[in-house]
N, C-alpha and C positions, 0 to 999 in steps of 0.2 A: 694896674692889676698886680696884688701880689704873686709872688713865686712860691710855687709848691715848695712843700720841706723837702729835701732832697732823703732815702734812705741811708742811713748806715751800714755799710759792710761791716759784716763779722770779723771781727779780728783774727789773727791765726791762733792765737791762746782757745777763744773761742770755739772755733772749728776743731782744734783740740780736745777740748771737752766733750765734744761732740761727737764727736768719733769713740773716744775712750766710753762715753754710755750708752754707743750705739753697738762696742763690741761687747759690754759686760751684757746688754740686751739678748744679743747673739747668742752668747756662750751662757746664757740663763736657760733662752729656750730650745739650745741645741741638746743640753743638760735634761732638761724636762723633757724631750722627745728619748732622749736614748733613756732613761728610770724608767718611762712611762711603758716602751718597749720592750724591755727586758723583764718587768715586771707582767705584761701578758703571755710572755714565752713558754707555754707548757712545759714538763717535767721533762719531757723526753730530749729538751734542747735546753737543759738548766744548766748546762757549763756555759755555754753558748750567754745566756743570759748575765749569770756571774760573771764573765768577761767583758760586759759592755758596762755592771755596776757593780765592782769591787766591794764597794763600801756600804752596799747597799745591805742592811741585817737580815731583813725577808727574806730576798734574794740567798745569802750566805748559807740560811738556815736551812731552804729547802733543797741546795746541792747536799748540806752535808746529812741530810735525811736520803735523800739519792745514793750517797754515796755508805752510808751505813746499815748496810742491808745485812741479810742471814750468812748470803755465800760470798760477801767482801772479806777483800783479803786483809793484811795487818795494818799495808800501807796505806791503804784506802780507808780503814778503820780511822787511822794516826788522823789523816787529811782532814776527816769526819769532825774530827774532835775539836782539830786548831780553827777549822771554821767556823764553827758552833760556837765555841769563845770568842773568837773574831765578831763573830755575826751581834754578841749580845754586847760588846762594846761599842757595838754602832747602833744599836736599836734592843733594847731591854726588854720588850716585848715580843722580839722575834721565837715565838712559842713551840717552831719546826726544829730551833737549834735549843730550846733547853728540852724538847722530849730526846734527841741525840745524845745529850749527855747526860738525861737521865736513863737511856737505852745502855749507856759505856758502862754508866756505873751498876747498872742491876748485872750488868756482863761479868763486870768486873768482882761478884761480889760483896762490893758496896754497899749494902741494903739500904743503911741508915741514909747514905747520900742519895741515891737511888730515887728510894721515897718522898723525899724533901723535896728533888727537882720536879719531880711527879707529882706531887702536891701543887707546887707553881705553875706547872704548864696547866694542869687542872684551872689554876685561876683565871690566867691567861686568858685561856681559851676552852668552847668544849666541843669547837669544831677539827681537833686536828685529832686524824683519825687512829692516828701513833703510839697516840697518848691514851685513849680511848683502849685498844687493844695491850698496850703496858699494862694497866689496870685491870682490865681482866684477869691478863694473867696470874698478876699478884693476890686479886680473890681469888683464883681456881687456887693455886699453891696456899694458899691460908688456909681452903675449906671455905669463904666464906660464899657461900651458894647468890644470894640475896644483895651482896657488894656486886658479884662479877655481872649479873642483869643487871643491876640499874647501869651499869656500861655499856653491856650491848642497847640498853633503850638510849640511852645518850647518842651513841654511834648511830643506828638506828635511824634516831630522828635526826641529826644534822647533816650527817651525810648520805647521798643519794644512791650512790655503790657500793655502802657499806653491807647491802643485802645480800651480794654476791660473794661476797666474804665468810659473813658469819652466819648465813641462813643455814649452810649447809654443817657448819660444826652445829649449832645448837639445833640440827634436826639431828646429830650423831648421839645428840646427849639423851636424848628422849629416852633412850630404852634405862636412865636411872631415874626411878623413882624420887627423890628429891630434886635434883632438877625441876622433873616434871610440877612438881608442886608450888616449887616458886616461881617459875612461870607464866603458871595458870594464873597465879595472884597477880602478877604484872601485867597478863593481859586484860585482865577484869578491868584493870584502868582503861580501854579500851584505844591504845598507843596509835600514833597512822598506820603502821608498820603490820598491826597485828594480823589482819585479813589476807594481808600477801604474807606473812608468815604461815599461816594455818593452809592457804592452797598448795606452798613451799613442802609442809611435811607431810600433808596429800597425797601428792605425788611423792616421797619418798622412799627408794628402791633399797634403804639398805637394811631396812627396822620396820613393816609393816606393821608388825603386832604393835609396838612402840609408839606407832603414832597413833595406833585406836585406843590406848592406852590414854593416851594425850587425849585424844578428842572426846573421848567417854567425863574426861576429868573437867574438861572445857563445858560440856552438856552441866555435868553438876554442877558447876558454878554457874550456868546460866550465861556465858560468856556466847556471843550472836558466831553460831557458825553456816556460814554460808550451805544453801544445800547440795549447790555443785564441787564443793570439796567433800561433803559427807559421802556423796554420788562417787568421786574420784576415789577416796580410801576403798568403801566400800569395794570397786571394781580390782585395789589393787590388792585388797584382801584376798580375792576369790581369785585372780591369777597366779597368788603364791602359796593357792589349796589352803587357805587358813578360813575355813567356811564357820566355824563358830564363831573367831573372832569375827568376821563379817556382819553373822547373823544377829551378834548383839547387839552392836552397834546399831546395825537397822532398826531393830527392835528397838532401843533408846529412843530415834527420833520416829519413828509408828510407833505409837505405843500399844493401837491396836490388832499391832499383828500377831497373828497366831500360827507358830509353822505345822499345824495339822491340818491347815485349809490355805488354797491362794489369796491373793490379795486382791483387792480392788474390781470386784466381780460387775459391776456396772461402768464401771471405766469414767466416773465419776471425779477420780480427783486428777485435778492441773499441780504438773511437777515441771520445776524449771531445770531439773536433770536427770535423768533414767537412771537406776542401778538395775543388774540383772534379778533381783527382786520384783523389780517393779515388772509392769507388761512391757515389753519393749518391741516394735516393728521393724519385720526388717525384710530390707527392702534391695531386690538384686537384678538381674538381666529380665526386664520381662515383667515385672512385679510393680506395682503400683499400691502402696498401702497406707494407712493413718489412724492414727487413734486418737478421734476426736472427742475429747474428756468434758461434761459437761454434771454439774452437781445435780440434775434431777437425771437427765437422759443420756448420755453420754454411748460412745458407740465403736468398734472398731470396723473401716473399710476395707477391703479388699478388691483389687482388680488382677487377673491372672492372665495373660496373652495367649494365646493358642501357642503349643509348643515349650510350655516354661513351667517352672514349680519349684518344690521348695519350701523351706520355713516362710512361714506369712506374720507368725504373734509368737511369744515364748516366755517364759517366767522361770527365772530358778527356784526350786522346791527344797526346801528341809526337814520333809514327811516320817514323822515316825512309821517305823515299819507295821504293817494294819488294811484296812481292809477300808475303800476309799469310793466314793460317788462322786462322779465326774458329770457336769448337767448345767445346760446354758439355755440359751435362746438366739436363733437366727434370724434373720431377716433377708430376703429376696434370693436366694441361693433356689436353682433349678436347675440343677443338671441330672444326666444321666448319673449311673452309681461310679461308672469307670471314671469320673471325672470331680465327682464331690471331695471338697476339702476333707481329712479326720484329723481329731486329736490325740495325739501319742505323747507315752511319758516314758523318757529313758533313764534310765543309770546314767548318774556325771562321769562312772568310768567305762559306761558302755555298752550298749544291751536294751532292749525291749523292754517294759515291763508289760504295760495297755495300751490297746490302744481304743479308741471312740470314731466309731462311723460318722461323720453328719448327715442328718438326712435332709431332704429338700424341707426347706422352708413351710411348705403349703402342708404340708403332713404332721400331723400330732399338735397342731398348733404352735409349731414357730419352734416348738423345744427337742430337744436331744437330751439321751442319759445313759451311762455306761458304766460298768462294774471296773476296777481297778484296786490292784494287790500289791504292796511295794513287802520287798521281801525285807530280813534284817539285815544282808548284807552290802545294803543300798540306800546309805545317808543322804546323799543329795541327787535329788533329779531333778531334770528338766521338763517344762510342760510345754508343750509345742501346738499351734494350727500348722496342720502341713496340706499345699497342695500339689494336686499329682497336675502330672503330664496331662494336656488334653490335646484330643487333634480335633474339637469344636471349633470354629471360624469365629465364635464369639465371647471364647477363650472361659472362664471363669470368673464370677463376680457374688459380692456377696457383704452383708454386714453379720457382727455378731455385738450380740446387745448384753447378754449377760454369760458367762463361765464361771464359773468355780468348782474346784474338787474339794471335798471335806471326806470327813470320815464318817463312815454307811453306819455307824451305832447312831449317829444324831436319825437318822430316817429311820431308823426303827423303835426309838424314844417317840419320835412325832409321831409312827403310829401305835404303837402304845396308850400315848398321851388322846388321841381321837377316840 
């Protein structure tokens, strides 16, 4: 029988070896755990990071953007600067540390160098948001209108929090005219950004006129505006008593409105947001209501509890002053008279003008009609169903199918015209 080969031991040279490229091993991925960490260490812990990768240029770049803010001090500025140049001798591309010194130099005066670096971090990159905001600036200070937006669309679309930033400057700008213009043309590209921009100046409290100014400008160009922001301006028109700007507006997107009659007298059209134009229901302790819109029959309900009352339906009016015919149509309303809903119309600053009895349903055929006088010193009213107080056990109910108030020369035309 032969004899196995016996193994060889490792020599100590070898075991040597082995050790030496089991510690460069080591120290490769001890190396690659500490970059790899410090390199996901958020903003807030970026010295923290910096300290675990020195040499690291990203890393460098984004303390010395940390550290090169509006209310740093000289020495912080200084630090700024040496790590920015540090940082691009370890990584040439690190885009955090050449916006830093192109930040020093627009600070410093610099323009020409300024620019230059601003120019490269531009190549860079068109994600870093420093650099994006530099650029701005330098269109706004030039005048050039049409440079400083294609930056805010750059910002815009790369960064995600860049809306929090600059939604609310470029809703301060609205109220200039050129602004507004070149704008409207960037949005017509129709950017992701735009849609949350236009509910953004919507809602804005500090330039209402300004932004129906905008949105009027947006209509012309045919640019898609949402109709729950048209709905939002609208409401935040009429809370800052800017009732014409309002009304125009509305009127751009109804084209069929006419403010010497109400709107939407059959309850016919479906709206995905109410302005106090439109009918609006409303609905409180006790009150149960809905306006259910349908393009042939459409209808508003009402249900009243014994003990409760109140506005039930309502429309803001812009009625030239004149001499006016208020007249609808009911459905299943049967109460005594101490209990029947009416329709009144007041002054948006206070005050009476008419008001319209309803009568039961089963009388006259389902319809009601009432005289109504808006004086000249009463541009906007309100048209109201109000129901009263009842002590009936089966409280008040009722639909109405059609309303509108027009002006009483059209019914004397039609009878004329017969």
């Amino acid at each position: 029988m032969k004899n196995k080969p016996s193994r060889q031991r490792p020599s100590s040279r070898e075991w040597g070896a082995r050790l030496i490229l089991a510690g460069v091993v080591g120290w490769i991925g001890y190396f690659s755990v500490i970059q790899s960490l410090a390199l996901v260490l958020p903003d807030s812990r970026i010295e923290e990071a910096y300290a675990l990768a020195p040499n690291n240029g990203r890393i460098a770049g984004r303390l010395s953007q940390a550290l090169y803010r509006p209310d740093a001090s000289e020495a912080d500025r200084i630090r700024a600067v040496i790590l920015a140049r540090n940082a691009l001798l370890h990584d040439p591309t690190a885009v955090e540390a050449v916006a830093t010194l192109a930040t020093d130099a627009l600070a410093r005066g610099d323009q020409e160098d300024g620019e230059r670096l601003l120019a490269y971090s531009q190549r860079l990159s068109r994600r870093d948001l420093r650099t994006q905001l530099m650029a701005i600036e330098l269109a706004v200070a030039q005048d050039d209108i049409s440079g400083a937006l294609r930056h805010y669309d750059i910002a815009l679309r790369t960064k995600k929090n860049a809306s929090e930033l600059l939604f609310p400057v470029l809703t301060s700008a609205l109220s200039n005219p050129s602004i507004r213009t070149e704008l409207v043309k960037t949005l017509t590209g129709q950017p992701i950004w735009g849609t949350k921009f236009i509910y953004h100046a919507a809602r804005s409290e500090p330039d209402p006129a300004a932004s129906a100014a905008f949105f009027r400008a947006l209509q012309a160009a045919r640019v898609p505006v949402p109709e729950a922001a048209g709905v939002m301006l609208i409401n935040k028109l009429l809370a800052a008593k800017l009732f014409d700007d309002a009304w125009t507006y509305y009127a751009i997107t109804h084209p069929d409105s006419d403010p010497r009659q109400s709107r939407d007298p059959a309850f016919k059209t479906l709206l995905e947001a109410r302005s106090a134009f439109d009918w609006v229901a409303v609905n409180s302790l006790g009150v149960s209501n809905a306006i259910l819109p349908d393009a042939t029959n459409g209808l508003f309900d009402f249900t009243v509890s014994m003990g409760n009352g109140g506005p039930l339906l309502q429309q803001l009016q812009m009625l030239p002053p004149g001499d006016y015919v208020l007249e609808g149509q009911s459905v299943g309303i049967e109460q005594s008279a101490r209990s029947r809903p009416y329709w009144i119309l007041r002054c948006h600053t206070g005050g009476e003008i008419g008001r319209v009895e309803l009568p039961n349903s089963s009388q006259a055929g389902d319809r009601f009609q009432g005289n109504i006088s808006v004086p000249a010193d009463c541009p906007v009213q309100m048209l109201a169903l109000v129901a009263r107080s009842t002590d009936e056990i089966g409280g008040v109910s009722g639909q109405i199918s059609h309303i509108q108030i027009r002006p009483a020369r059209e019914t004397a035309h039609a009878r004329t015209a017969s």
